[in-house]
DOKE-946737 format. One record per atom (N, C-alpha, C, CB): residue number from 0; residue in three letters; x, y, z; atom name. Coordinates in pm, 1 decimal. Glycine has a CB too. Example, Ala and Ser with C-alpha at 12.3 -4.5 7.8 and 13.67 -1.06 7.14 Angstrom:
BEGIN
ATOM   n res        X        Y        Z atom
ATOM   0 ALA   1319.0   -569.0    780.0    N
ATOM   0 ALA   1230.0   -450.0    780.0   CA
ATOM   0 ALA   1320.0   -330.0    780.0    C
ATOM   0 ALA   1130.8   -447.3    904.6   CB
ATOM   1 SER   1285.0   -225.0    708.0    N
ATOM   1 SER   1367.0   -106.0    714.0   CA
ATOM   1 SER   1290.0      3.0    787.0    C
ATOM   1 SER   1408.4    -59.8    572.5   CB
END
This chain:
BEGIN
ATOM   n res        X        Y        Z atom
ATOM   0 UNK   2369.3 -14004.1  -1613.2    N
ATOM   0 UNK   2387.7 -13860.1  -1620.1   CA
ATOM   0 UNK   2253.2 -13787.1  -1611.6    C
ATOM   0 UNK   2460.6 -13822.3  -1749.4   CB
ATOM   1 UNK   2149.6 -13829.6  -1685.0    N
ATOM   1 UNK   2035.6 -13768.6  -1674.4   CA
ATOM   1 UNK   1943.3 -13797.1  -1580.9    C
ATOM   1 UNK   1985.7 -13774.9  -1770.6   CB
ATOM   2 UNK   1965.8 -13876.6  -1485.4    N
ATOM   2 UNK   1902.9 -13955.3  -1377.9   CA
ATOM   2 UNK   2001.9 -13816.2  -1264.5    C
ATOM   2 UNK   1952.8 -14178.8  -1372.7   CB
ATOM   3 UNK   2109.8 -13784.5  -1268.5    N
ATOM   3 UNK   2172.3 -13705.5  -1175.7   CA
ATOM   3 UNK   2114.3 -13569.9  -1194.0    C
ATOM   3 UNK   2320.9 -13709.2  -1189.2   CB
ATOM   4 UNK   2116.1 -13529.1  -1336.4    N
ATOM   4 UNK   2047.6 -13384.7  -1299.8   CA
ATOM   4 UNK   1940.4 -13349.9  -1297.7    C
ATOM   4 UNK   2072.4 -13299.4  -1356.4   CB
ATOM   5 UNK   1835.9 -13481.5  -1304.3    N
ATOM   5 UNK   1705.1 -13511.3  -1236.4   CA
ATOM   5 UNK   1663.0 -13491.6  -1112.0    C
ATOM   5 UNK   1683.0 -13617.0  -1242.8   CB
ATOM   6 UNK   1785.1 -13558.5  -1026.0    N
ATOM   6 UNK   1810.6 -13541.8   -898.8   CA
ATOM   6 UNK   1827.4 -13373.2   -847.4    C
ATOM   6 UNK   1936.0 -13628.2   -877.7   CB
ATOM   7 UNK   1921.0 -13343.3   -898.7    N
ATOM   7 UNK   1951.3 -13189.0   -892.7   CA
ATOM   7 UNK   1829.1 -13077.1   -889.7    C
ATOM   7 UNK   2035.9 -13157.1  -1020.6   CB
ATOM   8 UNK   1750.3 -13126.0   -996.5    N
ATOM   8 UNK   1658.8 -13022.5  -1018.6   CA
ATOM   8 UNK   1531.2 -13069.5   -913.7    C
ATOM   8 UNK   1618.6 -13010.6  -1189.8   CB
ATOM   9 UNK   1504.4 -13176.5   -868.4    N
ATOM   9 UNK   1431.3 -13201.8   -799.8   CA
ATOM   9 UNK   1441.2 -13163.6   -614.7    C
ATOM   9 UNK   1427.1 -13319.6   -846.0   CB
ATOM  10 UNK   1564.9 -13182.5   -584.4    N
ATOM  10 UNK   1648.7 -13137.7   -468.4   CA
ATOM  10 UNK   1665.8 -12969.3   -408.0    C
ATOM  10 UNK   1785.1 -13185.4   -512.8   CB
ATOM  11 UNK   1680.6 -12949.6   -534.7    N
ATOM  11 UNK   1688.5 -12768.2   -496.3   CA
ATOM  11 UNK   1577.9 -12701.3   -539.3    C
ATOM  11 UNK   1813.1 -12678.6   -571.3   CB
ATOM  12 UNK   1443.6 -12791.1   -631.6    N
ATOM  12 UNK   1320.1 -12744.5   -641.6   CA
ATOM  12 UNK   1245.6 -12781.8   -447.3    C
ATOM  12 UNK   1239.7 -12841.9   -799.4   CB
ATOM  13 UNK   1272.7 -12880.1   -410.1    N
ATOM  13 UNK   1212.4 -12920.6   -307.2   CA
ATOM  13 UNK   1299.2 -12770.8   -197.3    C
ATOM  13 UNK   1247.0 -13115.3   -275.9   CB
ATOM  14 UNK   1399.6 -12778.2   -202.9    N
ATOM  14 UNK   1468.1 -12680.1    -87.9   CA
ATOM  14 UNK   1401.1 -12555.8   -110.1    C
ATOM  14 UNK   1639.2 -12655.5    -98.5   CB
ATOM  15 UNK   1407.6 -12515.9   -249.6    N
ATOM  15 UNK   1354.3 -12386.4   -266.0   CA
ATOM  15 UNK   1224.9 -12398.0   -195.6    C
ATOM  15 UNK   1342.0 -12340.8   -414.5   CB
ATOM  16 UNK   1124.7 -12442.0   -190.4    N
ATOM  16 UNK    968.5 -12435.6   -147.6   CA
ATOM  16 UNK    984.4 -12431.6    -15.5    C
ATOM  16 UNK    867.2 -12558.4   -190.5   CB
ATOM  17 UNK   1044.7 -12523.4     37.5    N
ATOM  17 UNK   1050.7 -12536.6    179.7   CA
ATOM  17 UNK   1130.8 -12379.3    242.8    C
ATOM  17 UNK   1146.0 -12693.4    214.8   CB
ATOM  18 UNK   1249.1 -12334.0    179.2    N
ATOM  18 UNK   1322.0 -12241.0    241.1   CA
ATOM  18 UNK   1256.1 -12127.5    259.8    C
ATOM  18 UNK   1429.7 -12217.8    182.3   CB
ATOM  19 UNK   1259.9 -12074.7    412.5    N
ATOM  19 UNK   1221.4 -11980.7    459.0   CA
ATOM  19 UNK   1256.4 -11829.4    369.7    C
ATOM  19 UNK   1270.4 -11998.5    586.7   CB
ATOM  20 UNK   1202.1 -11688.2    408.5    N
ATOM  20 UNK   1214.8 -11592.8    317.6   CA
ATOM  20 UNK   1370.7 -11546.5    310.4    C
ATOM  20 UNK   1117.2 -11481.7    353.1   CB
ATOM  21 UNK   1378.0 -11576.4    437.5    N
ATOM  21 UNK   1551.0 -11542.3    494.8   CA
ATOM  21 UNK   1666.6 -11665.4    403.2    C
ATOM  21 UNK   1563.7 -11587.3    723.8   CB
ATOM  22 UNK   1590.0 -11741.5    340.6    N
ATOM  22 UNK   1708.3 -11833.0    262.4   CA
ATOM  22 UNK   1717.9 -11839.0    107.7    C
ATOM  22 UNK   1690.4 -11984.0    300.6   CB
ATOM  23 UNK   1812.0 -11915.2     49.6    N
ATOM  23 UNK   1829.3 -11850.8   -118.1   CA
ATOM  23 UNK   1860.8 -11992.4   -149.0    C
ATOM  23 UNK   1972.1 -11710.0   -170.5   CB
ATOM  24 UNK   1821.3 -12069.3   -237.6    N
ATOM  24 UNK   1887.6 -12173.3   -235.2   CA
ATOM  24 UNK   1916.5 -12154.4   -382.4    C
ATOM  24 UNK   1820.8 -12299.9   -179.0   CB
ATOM  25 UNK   2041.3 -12203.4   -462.4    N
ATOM  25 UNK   2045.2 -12198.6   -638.3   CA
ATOM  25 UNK   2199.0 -12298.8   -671.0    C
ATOM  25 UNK   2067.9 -11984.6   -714.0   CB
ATOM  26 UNK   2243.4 -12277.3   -802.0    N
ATOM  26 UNK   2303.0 -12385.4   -845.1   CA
ATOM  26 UNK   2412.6 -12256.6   -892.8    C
ATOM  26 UNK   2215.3 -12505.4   -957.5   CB
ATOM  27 UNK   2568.7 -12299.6   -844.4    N
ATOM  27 UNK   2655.4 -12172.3   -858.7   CA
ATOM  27 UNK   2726.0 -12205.0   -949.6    C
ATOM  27 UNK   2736.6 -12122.4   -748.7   CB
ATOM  28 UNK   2764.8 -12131.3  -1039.7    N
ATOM  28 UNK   2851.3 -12225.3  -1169.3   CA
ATOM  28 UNK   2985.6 -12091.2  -1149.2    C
ATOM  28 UNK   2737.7 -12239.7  -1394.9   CB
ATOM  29 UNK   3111.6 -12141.9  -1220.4    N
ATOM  29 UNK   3231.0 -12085.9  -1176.4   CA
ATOM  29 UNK   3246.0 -12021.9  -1340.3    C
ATOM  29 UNK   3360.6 -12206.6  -1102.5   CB
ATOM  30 UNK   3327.7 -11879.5  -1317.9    N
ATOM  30 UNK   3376.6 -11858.8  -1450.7   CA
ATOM  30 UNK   3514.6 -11979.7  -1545.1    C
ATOM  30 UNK   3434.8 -11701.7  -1424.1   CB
ATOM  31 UNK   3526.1 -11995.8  -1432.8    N
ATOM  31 UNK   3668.5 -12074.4  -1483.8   CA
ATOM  31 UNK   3618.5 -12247.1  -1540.4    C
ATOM  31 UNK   3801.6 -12087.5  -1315.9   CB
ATOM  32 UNK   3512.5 -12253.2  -1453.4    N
ATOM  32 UNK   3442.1 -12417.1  -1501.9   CA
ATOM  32 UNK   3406.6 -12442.9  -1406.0    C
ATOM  32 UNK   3520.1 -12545.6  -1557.8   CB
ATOM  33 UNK   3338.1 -12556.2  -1353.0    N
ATOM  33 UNK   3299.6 -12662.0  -1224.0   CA
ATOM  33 UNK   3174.3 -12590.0  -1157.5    C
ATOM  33 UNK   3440.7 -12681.7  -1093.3   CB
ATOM  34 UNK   3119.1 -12631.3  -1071.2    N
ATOM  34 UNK   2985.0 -12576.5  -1002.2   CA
ATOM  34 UNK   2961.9 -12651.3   -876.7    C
ATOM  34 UNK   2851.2 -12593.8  -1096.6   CB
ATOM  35 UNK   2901.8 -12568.6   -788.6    N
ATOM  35 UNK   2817.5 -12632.7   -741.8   CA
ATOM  35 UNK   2629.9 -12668.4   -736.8    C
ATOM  35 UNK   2863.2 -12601.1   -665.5   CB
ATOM  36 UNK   2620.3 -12815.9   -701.7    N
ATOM  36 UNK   2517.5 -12817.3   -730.6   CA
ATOM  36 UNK   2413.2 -12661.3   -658.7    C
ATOM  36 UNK   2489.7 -12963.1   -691.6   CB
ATOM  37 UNK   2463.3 -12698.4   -504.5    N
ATOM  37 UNK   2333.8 -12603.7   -461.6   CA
ATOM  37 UNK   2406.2 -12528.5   -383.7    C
ATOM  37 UNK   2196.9 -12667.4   -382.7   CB
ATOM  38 UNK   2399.9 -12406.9   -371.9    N
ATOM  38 UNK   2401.3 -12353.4   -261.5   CA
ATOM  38 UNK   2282.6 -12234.3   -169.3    C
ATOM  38 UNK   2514.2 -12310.3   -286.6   CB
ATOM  39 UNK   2303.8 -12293.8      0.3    N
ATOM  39 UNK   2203.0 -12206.4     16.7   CA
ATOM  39 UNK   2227.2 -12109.3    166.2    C
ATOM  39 UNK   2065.8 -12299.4     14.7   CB
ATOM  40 UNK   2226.6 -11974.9     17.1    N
ATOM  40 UNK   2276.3 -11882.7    137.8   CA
ATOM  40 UNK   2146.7 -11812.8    201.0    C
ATOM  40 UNK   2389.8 -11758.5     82.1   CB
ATOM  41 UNK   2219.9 -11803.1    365.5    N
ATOM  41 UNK   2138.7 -11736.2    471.7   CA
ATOM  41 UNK   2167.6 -11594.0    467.0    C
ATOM  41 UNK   2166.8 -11790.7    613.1   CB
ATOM  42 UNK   2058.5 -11538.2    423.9    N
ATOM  42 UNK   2048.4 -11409.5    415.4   CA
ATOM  42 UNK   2092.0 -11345.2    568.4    C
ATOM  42 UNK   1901.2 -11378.0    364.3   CB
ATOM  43 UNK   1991.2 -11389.8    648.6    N
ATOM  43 UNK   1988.7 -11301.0    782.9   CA
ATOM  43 UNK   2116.2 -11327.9    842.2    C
ATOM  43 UNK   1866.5 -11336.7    892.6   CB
ATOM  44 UNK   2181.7 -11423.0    861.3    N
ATOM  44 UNK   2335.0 -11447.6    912.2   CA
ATOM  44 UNK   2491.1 -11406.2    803.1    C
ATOM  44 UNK   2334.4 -11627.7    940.8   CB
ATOM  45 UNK   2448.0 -11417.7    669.6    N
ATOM  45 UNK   2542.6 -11393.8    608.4   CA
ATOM  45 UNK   2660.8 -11475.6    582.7    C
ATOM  45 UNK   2565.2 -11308.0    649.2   CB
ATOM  46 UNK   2567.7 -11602.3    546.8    N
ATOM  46 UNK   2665.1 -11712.0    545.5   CA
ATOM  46 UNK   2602.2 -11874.7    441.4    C
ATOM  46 UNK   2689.2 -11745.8    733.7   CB
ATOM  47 UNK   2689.5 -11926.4    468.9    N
ATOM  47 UNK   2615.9 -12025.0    282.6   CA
ATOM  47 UNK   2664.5 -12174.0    388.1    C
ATOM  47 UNK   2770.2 -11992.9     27.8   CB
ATOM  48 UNK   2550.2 -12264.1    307.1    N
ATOM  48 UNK   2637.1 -12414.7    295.0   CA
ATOM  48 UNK   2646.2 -12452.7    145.3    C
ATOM  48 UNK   2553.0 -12554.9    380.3   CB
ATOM  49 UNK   2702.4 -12546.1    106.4    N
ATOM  49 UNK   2772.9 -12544.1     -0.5   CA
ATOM  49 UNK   2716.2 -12736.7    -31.2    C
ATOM  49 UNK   2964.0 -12486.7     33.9   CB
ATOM  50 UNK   2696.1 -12779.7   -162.4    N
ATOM  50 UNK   2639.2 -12896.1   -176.2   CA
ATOM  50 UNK   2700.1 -12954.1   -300.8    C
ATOM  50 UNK   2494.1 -12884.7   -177.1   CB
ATOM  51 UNK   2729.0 -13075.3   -303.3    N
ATOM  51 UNK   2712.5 -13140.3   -420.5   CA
ATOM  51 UNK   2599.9 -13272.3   -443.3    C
ATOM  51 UNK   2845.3 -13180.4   -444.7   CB
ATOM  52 UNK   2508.9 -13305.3   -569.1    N
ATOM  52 UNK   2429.7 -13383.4   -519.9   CA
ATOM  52 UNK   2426.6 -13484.0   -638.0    C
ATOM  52 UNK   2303.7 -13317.9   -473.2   CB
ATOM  53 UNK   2447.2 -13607.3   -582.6    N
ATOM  53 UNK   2496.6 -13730.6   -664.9   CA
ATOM  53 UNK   2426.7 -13855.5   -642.4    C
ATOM  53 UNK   2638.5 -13760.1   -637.8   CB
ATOM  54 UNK   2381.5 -13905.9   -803.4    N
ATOM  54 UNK   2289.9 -14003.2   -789.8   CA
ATOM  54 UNK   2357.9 -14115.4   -820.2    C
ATOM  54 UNK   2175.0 -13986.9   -864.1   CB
ATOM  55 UNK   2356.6 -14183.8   -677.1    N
ATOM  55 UNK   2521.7 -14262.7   -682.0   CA
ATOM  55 UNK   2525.5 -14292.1   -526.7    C
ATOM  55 UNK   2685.6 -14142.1   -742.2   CB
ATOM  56 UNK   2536.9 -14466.9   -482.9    N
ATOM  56 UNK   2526.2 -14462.5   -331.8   CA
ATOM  56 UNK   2673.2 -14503.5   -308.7    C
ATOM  56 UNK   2404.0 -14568.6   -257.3   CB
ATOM  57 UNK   2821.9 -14479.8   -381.6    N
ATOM  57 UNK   2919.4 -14506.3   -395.3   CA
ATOM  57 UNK   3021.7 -14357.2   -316.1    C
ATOM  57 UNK   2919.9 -14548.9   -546.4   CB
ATOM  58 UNK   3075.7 -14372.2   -246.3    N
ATOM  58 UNK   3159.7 -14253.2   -260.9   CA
ATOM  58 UNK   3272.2 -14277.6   -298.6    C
ATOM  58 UNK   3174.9 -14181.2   -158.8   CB
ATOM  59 UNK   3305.9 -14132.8   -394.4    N
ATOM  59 UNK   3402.2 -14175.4   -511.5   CA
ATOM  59 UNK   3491.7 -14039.3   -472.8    C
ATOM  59 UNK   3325.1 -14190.3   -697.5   CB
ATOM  60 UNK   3635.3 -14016.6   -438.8    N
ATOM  60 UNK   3725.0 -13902.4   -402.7   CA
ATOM  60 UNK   3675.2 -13806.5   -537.9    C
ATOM  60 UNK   3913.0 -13949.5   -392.3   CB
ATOM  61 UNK   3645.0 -13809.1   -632.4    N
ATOM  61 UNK   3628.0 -13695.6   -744.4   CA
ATOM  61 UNK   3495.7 -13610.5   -704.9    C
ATOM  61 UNK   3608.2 -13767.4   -908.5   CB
ATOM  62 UNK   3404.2 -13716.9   -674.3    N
ATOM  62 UNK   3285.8 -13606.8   -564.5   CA
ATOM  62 UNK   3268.3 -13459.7   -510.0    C
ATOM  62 UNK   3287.1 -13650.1   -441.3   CB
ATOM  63 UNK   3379.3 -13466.0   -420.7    N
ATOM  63 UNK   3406.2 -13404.8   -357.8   CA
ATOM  63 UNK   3505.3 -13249.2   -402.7    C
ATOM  63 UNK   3440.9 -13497.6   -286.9   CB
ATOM  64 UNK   3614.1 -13276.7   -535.5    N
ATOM  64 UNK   3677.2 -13182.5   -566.0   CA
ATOM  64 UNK   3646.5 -13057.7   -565.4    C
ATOM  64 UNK   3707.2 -13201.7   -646.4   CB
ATOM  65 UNK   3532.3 -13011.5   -626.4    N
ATOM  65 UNK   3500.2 -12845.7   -621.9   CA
ATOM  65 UNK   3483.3 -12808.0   -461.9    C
ATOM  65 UNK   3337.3 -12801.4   -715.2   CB
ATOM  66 UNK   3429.0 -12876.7   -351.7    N
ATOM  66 UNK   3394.6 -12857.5   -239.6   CA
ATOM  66 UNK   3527.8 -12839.5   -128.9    C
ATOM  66 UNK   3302.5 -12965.5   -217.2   CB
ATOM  67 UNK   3651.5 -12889.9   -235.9    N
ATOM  67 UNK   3737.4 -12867.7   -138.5   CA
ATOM  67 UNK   3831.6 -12791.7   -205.7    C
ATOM  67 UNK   3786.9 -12983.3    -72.8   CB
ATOM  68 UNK   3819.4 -12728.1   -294.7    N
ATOM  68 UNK   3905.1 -12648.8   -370.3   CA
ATOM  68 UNK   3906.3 -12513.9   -312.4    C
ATOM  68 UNK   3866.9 -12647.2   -511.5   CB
ATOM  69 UNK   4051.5 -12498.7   -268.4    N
ATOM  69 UNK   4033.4 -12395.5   -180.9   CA
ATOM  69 UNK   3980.7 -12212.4   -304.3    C
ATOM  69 UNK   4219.1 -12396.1    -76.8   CB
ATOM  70 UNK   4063.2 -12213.3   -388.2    N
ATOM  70 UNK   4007.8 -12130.4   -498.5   CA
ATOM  70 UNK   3848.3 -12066.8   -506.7    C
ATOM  70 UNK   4025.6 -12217.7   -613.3   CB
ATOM  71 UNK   3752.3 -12197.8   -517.3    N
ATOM  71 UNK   3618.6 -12225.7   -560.4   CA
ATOM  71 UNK   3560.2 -12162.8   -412.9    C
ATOM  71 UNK   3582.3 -12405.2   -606.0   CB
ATOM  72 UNK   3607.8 -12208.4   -313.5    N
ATOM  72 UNK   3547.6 -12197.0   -182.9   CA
ATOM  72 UNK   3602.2 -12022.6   -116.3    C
ATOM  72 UNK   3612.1 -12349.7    -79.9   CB
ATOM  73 UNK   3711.0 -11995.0   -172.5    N
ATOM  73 UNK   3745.3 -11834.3   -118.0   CA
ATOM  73 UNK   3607.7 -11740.0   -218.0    C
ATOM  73 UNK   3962.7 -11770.3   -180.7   CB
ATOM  74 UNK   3605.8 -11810.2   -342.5    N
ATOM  74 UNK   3534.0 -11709.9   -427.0   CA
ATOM  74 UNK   3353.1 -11702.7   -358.4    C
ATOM  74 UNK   3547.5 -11774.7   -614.8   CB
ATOM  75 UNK   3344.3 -11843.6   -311.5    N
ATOM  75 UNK   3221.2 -11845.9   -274.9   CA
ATOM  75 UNK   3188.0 -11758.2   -140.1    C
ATOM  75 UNK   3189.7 -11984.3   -263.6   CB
ATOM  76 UNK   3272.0 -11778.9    -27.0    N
ATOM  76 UNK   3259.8 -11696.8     96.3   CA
ATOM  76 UNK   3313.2 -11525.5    100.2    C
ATOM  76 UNK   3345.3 -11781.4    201.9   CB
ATOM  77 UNK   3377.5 -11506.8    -25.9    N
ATOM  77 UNK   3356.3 -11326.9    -66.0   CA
ATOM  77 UNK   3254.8 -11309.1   -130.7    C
ATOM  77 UNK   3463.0 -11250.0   -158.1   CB
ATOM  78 UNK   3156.4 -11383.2   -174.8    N
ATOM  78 UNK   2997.5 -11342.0   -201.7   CA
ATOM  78 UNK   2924.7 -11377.1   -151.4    C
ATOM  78 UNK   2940.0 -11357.7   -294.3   CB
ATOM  79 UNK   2898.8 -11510.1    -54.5    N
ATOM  79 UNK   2835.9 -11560.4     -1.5   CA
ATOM  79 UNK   2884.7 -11553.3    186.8    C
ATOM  79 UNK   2831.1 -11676.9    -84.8   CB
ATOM  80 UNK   2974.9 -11470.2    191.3    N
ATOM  80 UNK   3011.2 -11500.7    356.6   CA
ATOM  80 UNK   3067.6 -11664.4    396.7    C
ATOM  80 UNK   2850.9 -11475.3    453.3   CB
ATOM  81 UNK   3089.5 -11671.7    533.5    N
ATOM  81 UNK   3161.2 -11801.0    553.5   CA
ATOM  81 UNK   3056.2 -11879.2    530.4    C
ATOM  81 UNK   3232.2 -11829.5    689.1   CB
ATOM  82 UNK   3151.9 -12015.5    485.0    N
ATOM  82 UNK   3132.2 -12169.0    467.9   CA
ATOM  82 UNK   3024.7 -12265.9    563.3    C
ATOM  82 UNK   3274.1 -12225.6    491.5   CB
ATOM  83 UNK   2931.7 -12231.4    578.5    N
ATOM  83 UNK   2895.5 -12323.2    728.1   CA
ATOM  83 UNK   2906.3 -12496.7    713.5    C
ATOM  83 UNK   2709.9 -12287.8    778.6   CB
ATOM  84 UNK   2856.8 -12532.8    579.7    N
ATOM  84 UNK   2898.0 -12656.9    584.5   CA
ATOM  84 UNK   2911.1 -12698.4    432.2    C
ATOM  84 UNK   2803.2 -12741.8    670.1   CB
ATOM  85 UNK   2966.9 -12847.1    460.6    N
ATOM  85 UNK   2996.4 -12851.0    280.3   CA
ATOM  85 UNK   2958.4 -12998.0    268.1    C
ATOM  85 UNK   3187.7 -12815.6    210.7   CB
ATOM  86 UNK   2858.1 -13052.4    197.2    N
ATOM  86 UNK   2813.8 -13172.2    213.9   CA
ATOM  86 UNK   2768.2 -13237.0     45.0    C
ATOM  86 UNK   2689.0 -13157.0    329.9   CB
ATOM  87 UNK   2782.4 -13369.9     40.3    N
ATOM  87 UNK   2702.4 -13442.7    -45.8   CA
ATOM  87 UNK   2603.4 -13490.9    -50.6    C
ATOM  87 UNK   2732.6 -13505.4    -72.6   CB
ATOM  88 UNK   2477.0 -13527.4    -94.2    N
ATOM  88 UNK   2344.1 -13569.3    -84.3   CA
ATOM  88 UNK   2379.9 -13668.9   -193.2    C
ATOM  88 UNK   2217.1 -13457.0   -105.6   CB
ATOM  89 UNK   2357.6 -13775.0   -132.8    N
ATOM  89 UNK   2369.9 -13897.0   -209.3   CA
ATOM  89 UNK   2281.3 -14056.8   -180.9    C
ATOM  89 UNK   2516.0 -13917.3   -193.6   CB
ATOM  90 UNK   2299.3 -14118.6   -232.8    N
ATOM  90 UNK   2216.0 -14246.5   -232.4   CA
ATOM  90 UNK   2249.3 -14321.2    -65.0    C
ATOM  90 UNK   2275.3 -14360.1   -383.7   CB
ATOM  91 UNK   2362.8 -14312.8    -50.7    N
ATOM  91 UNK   2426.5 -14400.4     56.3   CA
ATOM  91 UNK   2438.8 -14364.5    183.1    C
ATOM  91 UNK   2543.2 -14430.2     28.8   CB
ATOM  92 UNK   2504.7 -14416.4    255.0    N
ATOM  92 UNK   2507.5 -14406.4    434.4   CA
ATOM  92 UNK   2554.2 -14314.2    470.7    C
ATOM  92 UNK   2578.1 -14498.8    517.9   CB
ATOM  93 UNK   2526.2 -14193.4    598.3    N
ATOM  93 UNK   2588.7 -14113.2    597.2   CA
ATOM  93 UNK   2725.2 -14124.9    706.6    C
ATOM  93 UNK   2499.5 -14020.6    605.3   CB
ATOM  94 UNK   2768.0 -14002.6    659.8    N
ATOM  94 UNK   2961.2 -14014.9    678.5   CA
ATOM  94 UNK   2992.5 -13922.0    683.4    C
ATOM  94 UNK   3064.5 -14070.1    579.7   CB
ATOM  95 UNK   3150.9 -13878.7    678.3    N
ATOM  95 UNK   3228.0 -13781.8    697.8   CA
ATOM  95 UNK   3359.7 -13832.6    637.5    C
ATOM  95 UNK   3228.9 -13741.4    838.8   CB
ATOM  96 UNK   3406.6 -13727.5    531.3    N
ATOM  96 UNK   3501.5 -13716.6    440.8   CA
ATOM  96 UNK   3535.6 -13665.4    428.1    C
ATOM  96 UNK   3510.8 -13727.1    370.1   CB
ATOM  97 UNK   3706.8 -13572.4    481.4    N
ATOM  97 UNK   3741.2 -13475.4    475.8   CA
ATOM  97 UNK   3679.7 -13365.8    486.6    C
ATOM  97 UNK   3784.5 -13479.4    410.1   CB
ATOM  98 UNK   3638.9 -13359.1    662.6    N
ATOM  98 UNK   3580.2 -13275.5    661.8   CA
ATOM  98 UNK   3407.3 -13193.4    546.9    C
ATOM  98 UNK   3695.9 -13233.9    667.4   CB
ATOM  99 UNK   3387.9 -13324.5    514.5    N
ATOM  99 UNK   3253.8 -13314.0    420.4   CA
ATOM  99 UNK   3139.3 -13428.6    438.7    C
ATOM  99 UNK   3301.3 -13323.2    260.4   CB
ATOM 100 UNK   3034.9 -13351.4    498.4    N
ATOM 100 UNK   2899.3 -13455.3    539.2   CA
ATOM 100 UNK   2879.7 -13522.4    376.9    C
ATOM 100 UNK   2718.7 -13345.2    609.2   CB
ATOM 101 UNK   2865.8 -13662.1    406.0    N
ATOM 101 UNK   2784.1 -13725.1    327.2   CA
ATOM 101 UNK   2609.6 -13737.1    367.2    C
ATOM 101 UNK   2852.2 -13853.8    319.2   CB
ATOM 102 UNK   2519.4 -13691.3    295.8    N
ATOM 102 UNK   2386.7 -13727.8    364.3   CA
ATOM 102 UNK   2282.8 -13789.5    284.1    C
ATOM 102 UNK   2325.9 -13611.6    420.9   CB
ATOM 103 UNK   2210.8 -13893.7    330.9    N
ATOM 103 UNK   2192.6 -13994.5    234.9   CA
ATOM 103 UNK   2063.3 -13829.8    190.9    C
ATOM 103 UNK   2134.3 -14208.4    297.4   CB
ATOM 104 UNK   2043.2 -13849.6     37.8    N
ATOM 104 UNK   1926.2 -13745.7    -20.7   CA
ATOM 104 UNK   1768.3 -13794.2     14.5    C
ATOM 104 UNK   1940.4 -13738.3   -201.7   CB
ATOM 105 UNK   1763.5 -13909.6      0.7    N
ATOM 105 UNK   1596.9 -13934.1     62.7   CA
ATOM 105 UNK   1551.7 -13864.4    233.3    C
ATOM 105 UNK   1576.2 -14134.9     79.8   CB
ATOM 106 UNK   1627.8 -13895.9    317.7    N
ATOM 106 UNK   1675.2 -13825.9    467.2   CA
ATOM 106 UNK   1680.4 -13709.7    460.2    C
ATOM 106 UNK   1803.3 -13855.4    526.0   CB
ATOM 107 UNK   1723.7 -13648.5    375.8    N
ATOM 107 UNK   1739.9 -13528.3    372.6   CA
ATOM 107 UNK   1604.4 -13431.9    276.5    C
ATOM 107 UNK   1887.8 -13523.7    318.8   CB
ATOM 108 UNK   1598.6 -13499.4    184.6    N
ATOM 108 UNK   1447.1 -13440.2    160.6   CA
ATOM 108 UNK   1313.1 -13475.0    242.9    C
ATOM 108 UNK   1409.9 -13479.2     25.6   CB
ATOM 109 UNK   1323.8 -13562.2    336.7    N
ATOM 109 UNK   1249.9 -13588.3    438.0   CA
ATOM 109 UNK   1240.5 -13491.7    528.1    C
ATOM 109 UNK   1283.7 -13688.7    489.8   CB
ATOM 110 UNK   1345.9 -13449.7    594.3    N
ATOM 110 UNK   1362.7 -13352.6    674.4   CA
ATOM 110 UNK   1309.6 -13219.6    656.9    C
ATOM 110 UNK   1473.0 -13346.3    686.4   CB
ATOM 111 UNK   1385.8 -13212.8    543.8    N
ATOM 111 UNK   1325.3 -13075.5    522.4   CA
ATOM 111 UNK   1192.4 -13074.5    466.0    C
ATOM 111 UNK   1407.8 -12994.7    434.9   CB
ATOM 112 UNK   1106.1 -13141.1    387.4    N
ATOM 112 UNK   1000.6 -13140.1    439.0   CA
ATOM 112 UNK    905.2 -13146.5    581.8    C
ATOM 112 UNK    989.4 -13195.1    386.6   CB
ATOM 113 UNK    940.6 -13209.9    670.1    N
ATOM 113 UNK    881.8 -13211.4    763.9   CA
ATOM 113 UNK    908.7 -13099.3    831.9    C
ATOM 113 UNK    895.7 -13310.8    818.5   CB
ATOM 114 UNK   1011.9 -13000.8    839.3    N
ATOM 114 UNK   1071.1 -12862.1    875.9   CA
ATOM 114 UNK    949.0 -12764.6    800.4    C
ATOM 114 UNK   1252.4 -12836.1    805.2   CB
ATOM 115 UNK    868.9 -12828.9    704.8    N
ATOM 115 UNK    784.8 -12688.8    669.0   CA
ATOM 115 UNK    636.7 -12641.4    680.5    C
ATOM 115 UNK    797.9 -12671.3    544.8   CB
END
């Protein structure tokens, strides 16, 4: 558990630095309960991707729940504009799961470092 929101805070500390002025990156929590880890909305387009980030190279169907909850996801795109993508950052191989990128998190903090 504390190894995951290690991960978390390290992930959306790294996005934040890297993200351009035009981007927002933060951690959305719901009145009703559940969150997402990150989301990062594009200012200049008016539109979000949506994240969960799990320290864990397993994919497990519970993962994924807030990301596909249609509820969680209407509330997010009436403040955040449409959905552009909805993905996991995780230990393992990347994939596609109902319509949801898996992307391994080392790859992905790679990237976006080298993007800055």
């Amino acid at each position: 558990d504390v190894k995951g929101r290690m991960l978390e805070d390290i992930v959306l500390l790294e996005v934040c630095k890297a993200a351009p002025s035009a981007m927002e990156a933060f951690k959305f929590k719901f009145d009703a309960g559940g969150e997402f880890d990150m989301v990062i909305y594009d200012k200049t387009n008016q539109n979000c991707r949506i994240y969960e980030i799990k320290h864990s190279a397993e994919i497990v169907p519970q993962q994924i729940r807030h990301l596909i909850d249609e509820k969680k996801c209407e509330q997010t795109k009436h403040r955040y504009g449409p959905i552009t993508g909805k993905y996991v950052l995780y230990r393992g191989k990347e994939q596609v799961v109902q319509d949801v990128q898996y992307r391994n998190v080392e790859t992905y903090l790679r990237e976006i470092k080298d993007k800055k």
